[in-house]
C-alpha positions as CSV (number, residue, x, y, z in Angstrom):
1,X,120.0,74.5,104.0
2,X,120.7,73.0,107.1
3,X,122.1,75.0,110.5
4,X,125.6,73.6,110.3
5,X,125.6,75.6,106.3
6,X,124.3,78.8,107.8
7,X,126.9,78.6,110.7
8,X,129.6,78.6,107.9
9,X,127.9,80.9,105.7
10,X,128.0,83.0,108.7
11,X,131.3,82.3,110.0
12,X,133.1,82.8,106.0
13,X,131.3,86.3,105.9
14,X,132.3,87.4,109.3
15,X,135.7,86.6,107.7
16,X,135.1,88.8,104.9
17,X,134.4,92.2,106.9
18,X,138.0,93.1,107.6
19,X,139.4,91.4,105.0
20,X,143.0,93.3,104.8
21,X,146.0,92.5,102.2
22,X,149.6,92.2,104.0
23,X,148.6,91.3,107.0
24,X,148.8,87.2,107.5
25,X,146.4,87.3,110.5
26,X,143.3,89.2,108.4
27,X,140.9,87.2,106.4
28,X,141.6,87.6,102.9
29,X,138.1,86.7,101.6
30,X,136.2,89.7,99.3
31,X,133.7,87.4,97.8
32,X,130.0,87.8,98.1
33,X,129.5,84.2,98.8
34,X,131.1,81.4,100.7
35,X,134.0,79.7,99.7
36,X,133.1,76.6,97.8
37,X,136.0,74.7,96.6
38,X,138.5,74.8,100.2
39,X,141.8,73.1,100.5
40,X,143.0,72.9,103.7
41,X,146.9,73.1,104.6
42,X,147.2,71.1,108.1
43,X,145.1,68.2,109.6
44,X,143.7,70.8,112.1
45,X,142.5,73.2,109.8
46,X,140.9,70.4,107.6
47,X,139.3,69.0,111.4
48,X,137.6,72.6,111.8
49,X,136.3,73.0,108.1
50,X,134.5,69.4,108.9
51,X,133.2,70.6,112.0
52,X,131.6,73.3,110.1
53,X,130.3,71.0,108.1
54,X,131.8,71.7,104.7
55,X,133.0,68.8,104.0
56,X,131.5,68.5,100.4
57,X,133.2,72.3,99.9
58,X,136.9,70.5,100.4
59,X,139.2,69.7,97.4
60,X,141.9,68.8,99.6
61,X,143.9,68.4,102.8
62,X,147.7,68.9,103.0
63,X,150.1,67.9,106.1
64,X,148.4,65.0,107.8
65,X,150.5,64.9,111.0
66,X,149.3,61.4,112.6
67,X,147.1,59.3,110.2
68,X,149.1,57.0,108.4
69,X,145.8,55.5,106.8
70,X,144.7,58.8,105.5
71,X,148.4,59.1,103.9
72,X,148.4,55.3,102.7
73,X,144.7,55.4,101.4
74,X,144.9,59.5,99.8
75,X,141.9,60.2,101.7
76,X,141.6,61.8,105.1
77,X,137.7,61.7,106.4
78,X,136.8,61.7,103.1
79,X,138.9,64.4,101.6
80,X,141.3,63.9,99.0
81,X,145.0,64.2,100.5
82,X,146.3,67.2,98.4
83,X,149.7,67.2,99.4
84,X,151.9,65.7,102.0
85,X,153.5,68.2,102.7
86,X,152.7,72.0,101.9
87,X,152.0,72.2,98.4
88,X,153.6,75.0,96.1
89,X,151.7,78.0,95.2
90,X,151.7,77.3,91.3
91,X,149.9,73.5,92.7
92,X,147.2,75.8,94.9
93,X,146.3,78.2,92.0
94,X,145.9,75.1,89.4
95,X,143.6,73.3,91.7
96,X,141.1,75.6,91.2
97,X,140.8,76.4,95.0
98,X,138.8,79.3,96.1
99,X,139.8,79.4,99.7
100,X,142.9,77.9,101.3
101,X,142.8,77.9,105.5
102,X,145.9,77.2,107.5
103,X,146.3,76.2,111.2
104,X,150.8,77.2,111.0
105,X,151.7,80.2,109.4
106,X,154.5,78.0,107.9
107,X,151.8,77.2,105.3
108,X,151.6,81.0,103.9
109,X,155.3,81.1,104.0
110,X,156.6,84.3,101.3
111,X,158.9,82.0,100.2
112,X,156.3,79.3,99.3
113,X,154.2,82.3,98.1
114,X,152.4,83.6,100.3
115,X,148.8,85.1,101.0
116,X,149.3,87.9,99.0
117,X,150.4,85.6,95.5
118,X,147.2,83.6,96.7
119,X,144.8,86.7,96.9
120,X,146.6,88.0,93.2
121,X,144.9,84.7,91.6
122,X,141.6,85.1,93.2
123,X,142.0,82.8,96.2
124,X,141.2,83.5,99.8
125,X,143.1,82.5,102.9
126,X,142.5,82.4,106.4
127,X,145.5,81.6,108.7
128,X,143.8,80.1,112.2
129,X,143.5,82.8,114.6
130,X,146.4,81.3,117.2
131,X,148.9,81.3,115.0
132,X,149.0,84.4,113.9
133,X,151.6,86.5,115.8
134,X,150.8,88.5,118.4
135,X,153.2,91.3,120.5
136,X,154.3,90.0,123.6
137,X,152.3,91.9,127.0
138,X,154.9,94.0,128.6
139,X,152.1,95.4,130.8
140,X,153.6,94.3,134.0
141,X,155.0,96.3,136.9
């Protein structure tokens, strides 16, 4: 196992420790092991589960933003294009996913679902950590 696998092993379990339901911005990942079949739902998210070299973990990549080849050919680096847009919640659960990661909190939408229908069929999510919505500092004389 190479460092790049125990960086993500790592990085997935850190996720795990304050894995919270409700809250978009906690990890909801309560599995002893990392995730191993991950669909990502933006172009972003899919570029940092690459980097983290889990590649061979994706099923798919939704919301390519600027490769028209990736959307012409079905593949972006590699990856099967899931959706081009965001994909319903009924799509996600029948994929057999394990962990879904968004960059937009668009993509955990309640209306489209949410995190919480995700974690109810036994699939994690992980909305990137600068999009989740933070109070605005009011700090300032």
């Amino acid at each position: 196992m190479g460092i790049a696998r125990y960086a993500l092993s790592a990085v997935f379990l850190l996720l795990s420790a304050g894995a919270a339901a409700g809250n978009k911005c906690d990890p909801l990942w309560d599995k002893p092991a990392p995730p191993q079949h991950i669909i990502a739902m933006n172009q972003h998210a899919a570029d940092m589960v690459l980097a983290l070299d889990a590649g061979p973990q994706m099923l798919g990549v939704s919301y390519i933003d600027d490769s028209a080849e990736a959307l012409k050919s079905g593949r972006y680096h590699g990856i099967p294009v899931f959706s081009a847009k965001y994909p319903a919640t009924e799509k996600l659960i029948a994929s057999g996913a394990d962990f879904v990661v968004a960059g937009f909190s668009s993509a955990f939408m309640a209306s489209m679902g949410g995190q919480d229908d995700l974690q109810r069929a036994g699939i994690g999510s992980y909305l990137m950590a600068f999009a989740c919505e933070r109070q605005a500092y009011s700090g300032f004389d």
